[in-house]
N, C-alpha and C positions, 0 to 999 in steps of 0.2 A: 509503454513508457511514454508521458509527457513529452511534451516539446520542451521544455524547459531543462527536463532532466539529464544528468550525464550519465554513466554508468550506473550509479547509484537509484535503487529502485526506490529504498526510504525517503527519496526527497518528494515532497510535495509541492508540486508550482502552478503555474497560474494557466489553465489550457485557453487556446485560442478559441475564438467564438464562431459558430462558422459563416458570421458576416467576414470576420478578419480571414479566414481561410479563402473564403470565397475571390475577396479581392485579390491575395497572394497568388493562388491557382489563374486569375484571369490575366495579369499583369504578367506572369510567366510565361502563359500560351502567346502575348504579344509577343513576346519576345521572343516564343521559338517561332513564331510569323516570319519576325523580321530575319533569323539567324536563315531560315530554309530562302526569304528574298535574297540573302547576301550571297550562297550556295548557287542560286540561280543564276547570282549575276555574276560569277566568276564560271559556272558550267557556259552561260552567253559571251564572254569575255571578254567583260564591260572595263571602259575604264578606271583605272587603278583606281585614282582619286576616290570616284564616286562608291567605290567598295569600301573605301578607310572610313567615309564621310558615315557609312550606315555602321561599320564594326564601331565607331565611334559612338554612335549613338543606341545603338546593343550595350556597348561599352556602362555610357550613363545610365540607361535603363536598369542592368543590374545593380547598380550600385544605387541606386536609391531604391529597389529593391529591399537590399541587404540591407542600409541604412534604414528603412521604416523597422526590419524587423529586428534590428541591433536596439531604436528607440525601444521597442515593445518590449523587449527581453529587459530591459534598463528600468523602465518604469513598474514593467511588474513582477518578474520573476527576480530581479536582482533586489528590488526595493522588497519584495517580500521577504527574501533571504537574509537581509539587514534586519527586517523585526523581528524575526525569530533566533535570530544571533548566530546566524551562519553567512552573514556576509563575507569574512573575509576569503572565504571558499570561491565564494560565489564573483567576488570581486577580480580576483588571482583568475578567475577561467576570462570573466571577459576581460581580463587586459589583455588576455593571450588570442584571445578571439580577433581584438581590435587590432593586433599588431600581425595578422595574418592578413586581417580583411585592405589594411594598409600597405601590403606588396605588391 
């Protein structure tokens, strides 16, 4: 199944390249980096602050994560789904996407 795809195996969408993959996978491993430094500095048991200060920026990192690959999904597996006349499907999933990714 695509990355674009939801349960449905008939849909055809737009697979990732694996320059895009590549950078997804390396921006991730930063981030389990930083998650296994924040684990360390709470097993050394570092001041609070300084623990909020990196979960905070864990915090950011995923989320522009999520947000590059929310653009990506928007630009082309939702805009492909609008020319083949299945947007409104495709629209109805990501408002439910955005309003999870928004809690």
């Amino acid at each position: 199944m695509s990355h674009c795809e939801d349960h449905n195996m008939d849909k055809k969408m737009v697979p990732r390249t694996e320059e895009e993959i590549e950078k997804i996978v390396n921006r991730l491993k930063r981030i389990e980096g930083q998650v296994r430094g924040v684990q360390k500095m709470v097993e050394d048991n570092r001041y609070c602050i300084d623990i909020l200060v990196q979960i905070s920026a864990i915090t950011a990192a995923l989320n522009k994560v999520g947000l590059n690959l929310l653009e990506r999904h928007v630009s082309h597996c939702v805009s492909k789904a609008i020319r083949e006349g299945s947007g409104e499907e495709s629209i109805r999933e990501l408002m439910d996407v955005i309003k999870q990714f928004s809690k």
